[in-house]
C-alpha positions in Angstrom: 89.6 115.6 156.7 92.7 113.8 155.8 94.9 114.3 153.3 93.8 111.3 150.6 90.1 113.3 150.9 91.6 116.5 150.2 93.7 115.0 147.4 90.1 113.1 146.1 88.4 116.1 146.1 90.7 118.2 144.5 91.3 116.2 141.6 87.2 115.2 141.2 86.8 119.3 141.0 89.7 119.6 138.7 87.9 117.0 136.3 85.0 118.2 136.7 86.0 121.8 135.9 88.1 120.6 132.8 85.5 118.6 131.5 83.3 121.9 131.5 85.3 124.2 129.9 85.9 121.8 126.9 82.5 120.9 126.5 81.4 124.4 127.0 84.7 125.7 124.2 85.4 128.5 126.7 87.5 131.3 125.7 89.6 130.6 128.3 90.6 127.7 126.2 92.0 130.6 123.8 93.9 132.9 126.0 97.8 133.2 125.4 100.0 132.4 128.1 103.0 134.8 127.6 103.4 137.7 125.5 104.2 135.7 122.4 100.8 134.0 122.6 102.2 130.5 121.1 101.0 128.5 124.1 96.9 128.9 124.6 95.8 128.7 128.3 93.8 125.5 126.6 96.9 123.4 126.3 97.1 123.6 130.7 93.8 123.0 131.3 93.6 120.1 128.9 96.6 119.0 130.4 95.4 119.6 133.9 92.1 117.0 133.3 94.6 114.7 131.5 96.8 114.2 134.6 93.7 115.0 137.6 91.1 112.7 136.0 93.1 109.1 136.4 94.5 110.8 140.0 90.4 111.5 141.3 90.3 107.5 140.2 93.2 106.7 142.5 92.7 108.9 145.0 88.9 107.5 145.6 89.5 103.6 145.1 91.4 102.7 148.2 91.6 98.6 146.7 93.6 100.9 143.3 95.6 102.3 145.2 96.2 99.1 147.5 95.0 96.7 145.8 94.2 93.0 147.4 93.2 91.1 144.5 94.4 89.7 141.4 92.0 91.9 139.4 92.9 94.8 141.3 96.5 94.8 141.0 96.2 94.7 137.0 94.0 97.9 137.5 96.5 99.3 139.5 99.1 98.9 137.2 97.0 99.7 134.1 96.0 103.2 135.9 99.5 103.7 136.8 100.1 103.9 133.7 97.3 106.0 132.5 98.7 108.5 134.9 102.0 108.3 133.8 101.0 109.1 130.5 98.6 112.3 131.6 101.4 113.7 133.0 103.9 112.8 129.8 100.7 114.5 127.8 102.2 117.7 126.7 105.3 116.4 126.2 104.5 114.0 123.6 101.8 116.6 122.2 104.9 118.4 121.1 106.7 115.7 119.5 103.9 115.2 117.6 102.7 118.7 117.0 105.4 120.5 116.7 104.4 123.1 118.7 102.2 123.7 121.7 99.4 124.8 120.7 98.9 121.7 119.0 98.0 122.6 115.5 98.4 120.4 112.9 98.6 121.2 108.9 98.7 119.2 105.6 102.1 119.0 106.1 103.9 115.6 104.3 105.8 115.0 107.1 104.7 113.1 110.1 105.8 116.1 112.9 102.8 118.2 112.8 101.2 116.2 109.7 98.1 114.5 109.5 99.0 111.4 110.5 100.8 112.4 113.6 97.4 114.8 114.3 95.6 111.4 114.0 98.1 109.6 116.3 97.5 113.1 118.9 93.8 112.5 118.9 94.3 108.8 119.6 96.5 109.0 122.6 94.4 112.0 124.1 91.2 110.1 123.6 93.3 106.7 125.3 94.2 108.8 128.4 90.3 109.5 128.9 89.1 106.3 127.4 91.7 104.5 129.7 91.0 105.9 132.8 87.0 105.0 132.5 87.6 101.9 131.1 89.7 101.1 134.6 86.9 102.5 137.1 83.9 100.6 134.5 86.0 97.2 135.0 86.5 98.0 139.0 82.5 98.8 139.0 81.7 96.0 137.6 84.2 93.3 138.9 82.1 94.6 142.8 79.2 93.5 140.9 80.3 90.0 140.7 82.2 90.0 143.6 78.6 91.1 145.7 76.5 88.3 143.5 78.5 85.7 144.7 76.8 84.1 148.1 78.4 82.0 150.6 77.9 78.6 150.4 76.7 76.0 152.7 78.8 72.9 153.0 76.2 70.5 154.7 
């Protein structure tokens, strides 16, 4: 097996895994990481499916990852950027939160107020949202792109 198939299916069983533990609210969302328990084990595994679900998309489109067309290269970039901002996640979390557990309050000021909790859920649901949208549009434009027949210049 070469290495983009190990990469492909390491990052599909990432996803995958995320995806159930958030749906499922496992308490291994809960757990403290360190003795000062400000950090939940949550805040990695979200951030692990924020940065391996746009990387199983790369990984397993070879015309993403090189792509050939027009259409393609747009994708590319757009994922490329999805990617980026998986792995820039927990970092901007925190500028909005505050902290890393990501906890918002009433708070009048934007840093861990409600309207930076609002612009959290936003950007969390865009990294998600973004990568789908990508591999929808790259489904679909192979739909097209298999309708269209040859034709016959007589």
């Amino acid at each position: 097996m070469d290495k983009r198939k190990i990469f492909f299916y390491s990052t599909l069983i990432l996803t995958f895994s995320v995806i159930i533990l958030l749906v499922t609210g496992s308490s291994l969302l809960t757990l403290a990481l360190g003795s000062d328990e400000t950090i939940p084990f949550g805040t990695l595994i979200t951030w692990t499916g924020m940065i391996s679900l746009p990387l199983s998309i790369y990984w397993g489109v070879k015309e993403l990852r090189k792509p050939s067309t027009k259409l393609n290269k747009v994708l590319s970039r757009f994922l490329k950027i999805i990617i980026t901002l998986g792995i820039l996640w927990v970092p901007i979390s925190y500028l909005l939160a505050g902290n890393l557990s990501f906890s918002f309050t009433e708070k009048e000021s934007f840093q861990g107020g409600q309207d930076a909790m609002r612009w959290f859920w936003r950007f969390s649901y865009g990294i998600a949202i973004g990568a789908v949208l990508i591999i929808s549009s790259f489904w679909i434009s192979l739909l097209f792109k298999k309708g269209k027949k040859p034709s016959n210049n007589l």
